[in-house]
Each structure stands twice: as structure tokens, then as C-alpha cells.
N, C-alpha and C positions, 0 to 999 in steps of 0.2 A: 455496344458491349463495354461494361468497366473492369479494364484490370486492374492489378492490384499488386503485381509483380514485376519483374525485369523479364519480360518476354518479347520475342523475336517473331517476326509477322512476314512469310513470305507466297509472295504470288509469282509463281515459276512460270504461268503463261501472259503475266502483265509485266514480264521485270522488273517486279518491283519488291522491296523491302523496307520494313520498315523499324525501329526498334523503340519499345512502349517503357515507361519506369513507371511507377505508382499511376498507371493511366495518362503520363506526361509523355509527349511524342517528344524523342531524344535523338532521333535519327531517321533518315530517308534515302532509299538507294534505289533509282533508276536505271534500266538502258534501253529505254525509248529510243534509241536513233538506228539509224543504218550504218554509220561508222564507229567503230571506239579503239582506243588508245593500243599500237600492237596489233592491229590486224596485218596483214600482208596480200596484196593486191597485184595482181596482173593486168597494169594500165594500159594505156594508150596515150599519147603524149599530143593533147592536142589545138593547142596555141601556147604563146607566149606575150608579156607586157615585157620592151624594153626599156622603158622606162623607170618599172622597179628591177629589171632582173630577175625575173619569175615568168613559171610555166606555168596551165594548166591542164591538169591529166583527167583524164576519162575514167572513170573506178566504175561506173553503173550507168545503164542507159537511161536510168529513171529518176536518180538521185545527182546534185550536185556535182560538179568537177570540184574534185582534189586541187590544191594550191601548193607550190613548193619553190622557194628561192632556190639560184642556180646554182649557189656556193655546197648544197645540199645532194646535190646532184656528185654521183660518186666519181673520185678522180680517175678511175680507172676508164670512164665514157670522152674523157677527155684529159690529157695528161697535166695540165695545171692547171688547178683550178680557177686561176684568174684569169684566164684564158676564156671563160665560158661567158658566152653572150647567146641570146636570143637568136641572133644570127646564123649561128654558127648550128642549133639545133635541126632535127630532124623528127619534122612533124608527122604523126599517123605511128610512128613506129613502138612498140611494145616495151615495155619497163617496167621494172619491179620493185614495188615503193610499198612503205610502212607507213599508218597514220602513226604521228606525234600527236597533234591535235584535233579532238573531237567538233565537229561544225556547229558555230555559235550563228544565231541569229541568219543573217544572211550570206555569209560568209562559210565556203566550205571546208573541211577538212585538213589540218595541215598535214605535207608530208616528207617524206627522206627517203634515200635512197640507200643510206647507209640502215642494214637490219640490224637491228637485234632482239635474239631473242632471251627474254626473261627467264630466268630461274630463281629456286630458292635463295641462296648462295651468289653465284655469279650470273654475268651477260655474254650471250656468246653474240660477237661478231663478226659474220662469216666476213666479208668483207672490211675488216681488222689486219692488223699486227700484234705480236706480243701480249704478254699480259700487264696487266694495269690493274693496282689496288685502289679502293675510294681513301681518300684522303682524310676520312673522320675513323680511319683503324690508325690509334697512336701512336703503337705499338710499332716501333721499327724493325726490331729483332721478328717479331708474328708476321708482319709484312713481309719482309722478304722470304721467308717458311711460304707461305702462302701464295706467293707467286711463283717459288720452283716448282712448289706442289701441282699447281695447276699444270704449268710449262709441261714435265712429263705427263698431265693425261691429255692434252688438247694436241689435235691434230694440227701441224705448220700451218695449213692453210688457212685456218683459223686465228682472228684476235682472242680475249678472255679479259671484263674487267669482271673483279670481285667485288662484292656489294660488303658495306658495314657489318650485315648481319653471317658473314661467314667469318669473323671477329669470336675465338673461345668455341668455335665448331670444330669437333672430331673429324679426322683425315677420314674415313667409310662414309659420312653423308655427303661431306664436299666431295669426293669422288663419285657418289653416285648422281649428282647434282651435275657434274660435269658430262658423266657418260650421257646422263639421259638426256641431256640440250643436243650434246654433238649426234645424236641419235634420231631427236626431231629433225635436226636440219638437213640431215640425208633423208628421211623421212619426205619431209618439204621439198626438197630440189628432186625428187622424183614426182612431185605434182604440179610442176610447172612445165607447161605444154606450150606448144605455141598455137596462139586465137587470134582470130581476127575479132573477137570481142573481149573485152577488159573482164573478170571473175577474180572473185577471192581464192587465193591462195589458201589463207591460214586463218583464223579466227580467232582470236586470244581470251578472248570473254567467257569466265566460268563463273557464270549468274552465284550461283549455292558457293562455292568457296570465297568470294569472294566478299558477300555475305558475310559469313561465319567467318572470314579474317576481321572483318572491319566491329562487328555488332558484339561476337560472343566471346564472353568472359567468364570467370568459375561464378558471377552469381547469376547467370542466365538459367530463370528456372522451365522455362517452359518456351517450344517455338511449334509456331503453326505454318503448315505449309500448304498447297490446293490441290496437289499433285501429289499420288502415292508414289513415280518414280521418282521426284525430288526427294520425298520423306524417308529414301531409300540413301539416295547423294549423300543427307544430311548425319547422317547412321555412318557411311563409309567414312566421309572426311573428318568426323570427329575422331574415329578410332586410325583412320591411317595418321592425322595429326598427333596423337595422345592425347587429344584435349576429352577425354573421357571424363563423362558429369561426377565434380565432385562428390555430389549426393545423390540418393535413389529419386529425390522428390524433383529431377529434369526430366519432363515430360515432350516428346515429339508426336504431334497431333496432324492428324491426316485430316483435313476438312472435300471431301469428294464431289461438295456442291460448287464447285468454284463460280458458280453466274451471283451467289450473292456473297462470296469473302469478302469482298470489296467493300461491300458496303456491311456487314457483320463488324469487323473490327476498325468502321471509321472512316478507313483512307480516302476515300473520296470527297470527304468533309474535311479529313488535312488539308488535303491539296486545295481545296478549294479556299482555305482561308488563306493556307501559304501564296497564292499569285493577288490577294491585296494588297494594294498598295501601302493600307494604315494599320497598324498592331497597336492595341490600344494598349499603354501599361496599368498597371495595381493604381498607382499614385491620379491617374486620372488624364495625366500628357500621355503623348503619342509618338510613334517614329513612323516614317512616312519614307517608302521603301521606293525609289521610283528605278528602273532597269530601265539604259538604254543600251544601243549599239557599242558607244564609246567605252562608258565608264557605268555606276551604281550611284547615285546619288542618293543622301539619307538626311532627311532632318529631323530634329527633334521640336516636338509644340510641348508648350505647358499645358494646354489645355487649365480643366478648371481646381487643379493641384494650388491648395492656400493651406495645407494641414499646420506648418510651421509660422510661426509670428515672423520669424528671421527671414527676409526676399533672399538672401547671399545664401543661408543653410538649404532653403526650399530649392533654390536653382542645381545650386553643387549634390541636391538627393536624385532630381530630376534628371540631369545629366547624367549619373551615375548606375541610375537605374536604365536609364537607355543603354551606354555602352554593355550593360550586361545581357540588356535583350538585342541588340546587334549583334552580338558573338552569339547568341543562339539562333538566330534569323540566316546569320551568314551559311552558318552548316547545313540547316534545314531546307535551309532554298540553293544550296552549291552555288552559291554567287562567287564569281573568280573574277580577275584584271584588278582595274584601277576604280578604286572605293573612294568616294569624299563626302564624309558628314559634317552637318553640319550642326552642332552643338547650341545649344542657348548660351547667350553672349553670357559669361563672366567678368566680372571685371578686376578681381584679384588674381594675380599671377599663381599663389600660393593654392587657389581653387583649383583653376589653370591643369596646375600640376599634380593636383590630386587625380581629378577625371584623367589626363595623360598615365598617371601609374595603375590607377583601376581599372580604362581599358586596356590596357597592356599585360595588366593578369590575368583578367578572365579571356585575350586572347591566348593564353599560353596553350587551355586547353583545346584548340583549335586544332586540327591535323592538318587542316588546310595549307599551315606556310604560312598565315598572314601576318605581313609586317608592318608596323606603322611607318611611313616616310616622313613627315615633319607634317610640323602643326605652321599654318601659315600665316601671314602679315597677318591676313581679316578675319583671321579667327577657324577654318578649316583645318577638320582633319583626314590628313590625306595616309589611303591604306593602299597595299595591294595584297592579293591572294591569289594562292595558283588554281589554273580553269585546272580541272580534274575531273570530267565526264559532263554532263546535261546541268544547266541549271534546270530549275522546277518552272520556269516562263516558256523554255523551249522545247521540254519535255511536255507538259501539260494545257499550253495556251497557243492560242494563233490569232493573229492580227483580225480584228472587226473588220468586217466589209463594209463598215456603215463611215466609221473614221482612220481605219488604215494604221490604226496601233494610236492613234493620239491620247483618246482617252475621252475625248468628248468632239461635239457636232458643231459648226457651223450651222448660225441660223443669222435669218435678218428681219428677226421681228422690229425692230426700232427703225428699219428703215424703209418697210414692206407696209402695207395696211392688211388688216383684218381678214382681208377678201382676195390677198395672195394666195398664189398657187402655189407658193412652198410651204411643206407643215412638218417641222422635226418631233420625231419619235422617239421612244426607245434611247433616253441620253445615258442611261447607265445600263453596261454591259459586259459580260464577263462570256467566253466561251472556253469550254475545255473540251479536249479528245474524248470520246468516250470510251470507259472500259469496256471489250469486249467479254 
């Protein structure tokens, strides 16, 4: 299917989203996993590494143990915190932890002990003190308004820090922002029972708002969803928000076949180019996307790019043109941690430092956080960005059984004859989940 507008694509039984402009994919939103950012979890506490000073907790009997340094581990389990060793813990026994981070690759879930829960406005911390403003509200005089104002609705036993965006908000929604946090958490501490098996508490993940936070804007003309109680969701939280369609031509499309949405508007043919390794550009060169455990490593080829008489102007297009299709790769596939590209060698500083301020704007529109850290001796440039739910490799792909994520086989035809019994197959291979 071609569109041909700014329209919004969601599959509420794949969580998945996607966001279209003139038929150009602009955006991608999963939650493929079993863990995500804010759940609240009735663990089981069940080893510990003293060597880094960390435990691992039991969240599921089928998915991953939880991971959580001991400094995170709340003071009230133990009265100073530097006091907490491995040693000193009590293994088998029940605890109630919040994922920080979603589980990357082989590596499970990060988590804390200290909760909070999210709201518009502020964070409430049952296990807190006092209120706390963020540090990016200017405003002194607002600031301190703002944290009386909370002080008299929050219950003592409670912390309260205020978020940026309660900055120029009317006292009636910060206050109902507050009631309705300190209302879940009475809420929550009446569902926490005691088990001899680890269960979720709390869920935090609201697929459809979440969504419509991130995708839709007043020139969202049209959004399709597969599910008529979503199409329903998306109807509420536009008007519980106020983000009511600027104009009559915002269209919400129920599609009730959901076995072929997926493949109707494309997504599966996204995804499929998004876990390649190569994105060919306009100019003819290439970025070459490789994901591992540690880090993201990115190069740029010229490929068969000679459009320019000039090798110094041809390189400085080439490179230029990559940092811009890396800022769209990066969001597209939620790539997070530590990034190092590697650019085609320049030789004038003054090029250098063009490509250094080009990609440094077109990351600006990035949500991700990504910052550049230095450009190094041999020519690297080195980024980082914050993990912030699935990438598209861990969401979408699983390690070949044939080479174990490498990427190609072991053979020994040059030191085998003809008439060996070893025969490699199958050297190129891609596997994804299938949509259900």
C-alpha cells in the first residue's frame, strides 16, 4: 500500500507502531519483550556475584533473572548502604523491585528497589523523602511555589520529585496529578501478597498512549489500527488529552482483518530491511550497520560514488550523506549505548569539521539523547545514546543455529578434498519472529 500522507499504523495485538510521511517510514515502536521500563515485580532474590556487588532476582520462571547492584538495593533492608555485601544477603527471600532497564541481548533486565511511579507532572516515591524539583525548571521563585504546593498534597510517607514539564502548569492538574499517583500506590500495596512465586505487581506499559505521545502531531491525517477496542483507546485519549483533530479530514480506521495488517501496510518488509546490515545511500556508498553485545559499530564505503571531478568535495558529500542516514537508522532500529563510526578518512581538518557540525544537527532531531563524545586520534567517531525499550535485532531477530549470530560459516574447502564429508550450505541468512 502507498501512502501519501502523515499517517500512524498500529497493531495493538503485535505491539507494534509504526509512523508513515509521504510513504517514507519515520518511525517504529515496539514492545516485544516480557520486561519494560516501570513494571513492578514481586521477586525472589536468588544469587548474588561478589565480585561486582550484585544480585540476581527471579521475576519469571520462564524468562531471564533480573540483575541489580547492591547500592540500589534500598537502605532501609539494610541501614548503610555501604555496608551491603553479598554476604550479608538473604537468599530465596521476596522483594519488590522496579525494571530501570529493558533486557538487551543476553543480558537481563536492570533493576531497583527504590519505586517510582510516573506521572504527568511529578514522580512519586514511596520510598523517598521530601519533595525535589528537576533542575532544568529555572525559575526559582516557580520552584519553590511548586514544591510547597506538592509538600501539602503528598502524604509524609511519601517522597515527590517534579518533572520539567509541571514548569507554567495550573495548581488543579498538578494536584490531580498528585492525587491520582498517591491513589495508585495505595492501590498497588494492596496487591502485593505474599508468594512463593515472583508475579508482577504492576504493569506500566500503555501500548496506544504511548503511541499517540510519541507519533501524533496536528498534521497526523489519518491512523489505522486492527483492533476495534484500540480504535476505541485512540478516540478516548485524543479527547481526554485535548489533542482533538485539528481538521475534519483526521480519519481513525478500524482494519478487523488483522492476519494480513502486517503485511497490507508493509511492516514486515520494514523490518526486514531494518535488521541488514548495509543501507545503500542515493550517492551510490553505503553504511554498514554492524550490532554487537558491547557497542554499534558503523562504517561508511564509497562504493561506486565519482559524480564530482573534486575526490576532497566527493568524500565530504559522502560522509555527509551518511551522518544523515545514521541519524535516521539510529531511531528506526532504537539502537542505544556506545556508537563508533567510522567515516572515510578526510584529510582536511576544515572537512573534519564540517561532517563533525552536520552530524551534530541532524542529531539534534533525535529524542534518543545522542551525544557525540570525541572524535578520536585515528579518525573515529565516537557516540552514545540512551537504550530506551527493544532494539529492532532483539525485538525482531534471533541468533542462526547454523553460525551462532556470526554472520557467516566455517568451511574447509582449501584444506578438505572434493570427497570430504563436510558440505556448507545456506551462507546467507536472516531469521525473524513471525507475526502472529
Amino acid at each position: 500500500m502507498r501512502i501519501q500522507h502523515n499517517h500512524i499504523v498500529i497493531s495493538e495485538k503485535n505491539q507494534l507502531s509504526a509512523l508513515y510521511s509521504e510513504n517514507i517510514l519515520k518511525g517504529l515502536k515496539t514492545y516485544n519483550t516480557p520486561y519494560h521500563v516501570g513494571d513492578i515485580y514481586f521477586g525472589k532474590l536468588e544469587s548474588g556475584l561478589a565480585n561486582i556487588n550484585a544480585a540476581f532476582i527471579n521475576l519469571h520462571a520462564e524468562e531471564k533473572n533480573g540483575f541489580i547492584q547492591l547500592n540500589k538495593l534500598l537502605p532501609a533492608r539494610l541501614k548503610r548502604a555501604n555496608q551491603i555485601k553479598v554476604e550479608t544477603l538473604k537468599f530465596n527471600e521476596a522483594i519488590l523491585v522496579q525494571v530501570t532497564k529493558e533486557l538487551t541481548g543476553s543480558k537481563g533486565p536492570s533493576l531497583t528497589t527504590n519505586l517510582g511511579l510516573n506521572g504527568e507532572y511529578v514522580i512519586l516515591l514511596p520510598f523517598g523523602e521530601g519533595v525535589n524539583a528537576s533542575n532544568k525548571i529555572s525559575n526559582f521563585i516557580e520552584k519553590q511555589y511548586l514544591r510547597a504546593f506538592v509538600t501539602l498534597l503528598k502524604p509524609l510517607e511519601v517522597g515527590m520529585l517534579i518533572k520539567k514539564e509541571a514548569s507554567g502548569i495550573n495548581g488543579s492538574s498538578l494536584r490531580e496529578d498528585v492525587l491520582k499517583l498517591v491513589d495508585q500506590w495505595y492501590q498497588l500495596q494492596s496487591k502485593i501478597k505474599p508468594s512463593l512465586k515472583p508475579y508482577l505487581v504492576s504493569g506500566k506499559v500503555n501500548f496506544i498512549k504511548d503511541t499517540l505521545t510519541i507519533f501524533y502531531t496536528d498534521k497526523t491525517e489519518e491512523i489505522s489500527i486492527d483492533s476495534f477496542q484500540g480504535a476505541w483507546k485512540v478516540c478516548k485519549r485524543l479527547i481526554s488529552t485535548n489533542k482533538k483533530q485539528q481538521r475534519l479530514a483526521l480519519k481513525i480506521r478500524h482494519y478487523p482483518n488483522f492476519k494480513y495488517f502486517i503485511k497490507y501496510f508493509n511492516l514486515d518488509l520494514a523490518i526486514y530491511y531494518l535488521v541488514q546490515s548495509t543501507v545503500i545511500l542515493n550517492t551510490g556508498g553505503s553504511v554498514v550497520i554492524e550490532k554487537t553485545e558491547a557497542l554499534t559499530a558503523i562504517d561508511i564505503n564509497s562504493g561506486s560514488f565519482n559524480t564530482l571531478k573534486d575526490s576532497r568535495a566527493s568524500l565530504l558529500w559522502i560522509n555527509c550523506e551518511a551522518a544523515t542516514e545514521i541519524s535516521i537508522q539510529l531511531q528506526l532500529r532504537n539502537i542505544g549505548g556506545i556508537i563508533v563510526i567510522d567515516f572515510i578518512d578526510m584529510a582536511h581538518q576544515k572537512d573534519q569539521m564540517k561532517l563533525l557540525n552536520h552530524l551534530n544537527s541532524v542529531l539534534q532531531a533525535d529524542q534518543g539523547d545522542t551525544k557525540i563524545i570525541q572524535l578520536s586520534e585515528i579518525g573515529l567517531i565516537e557516540l552514545t545514546r540512551k537504550r530506551e525499550g527493544q532494539n529492532i535485532y532483539d525485538a525482531f531477530s534471533y541468533n542462526c543455529y547454523k553460525c551462532s549470530g556470526l554472520g557467516h560459516q566455517v568451511h574447509f574447502d582449501s584444506i578438505y578434498n572434493h570427497n570430504a564429508s563436510i558440505k556448507v550450505t545456506d551462507n546467507y541468512h536472516i531469521y525473524m519472529n513471525d507475526f502472529v
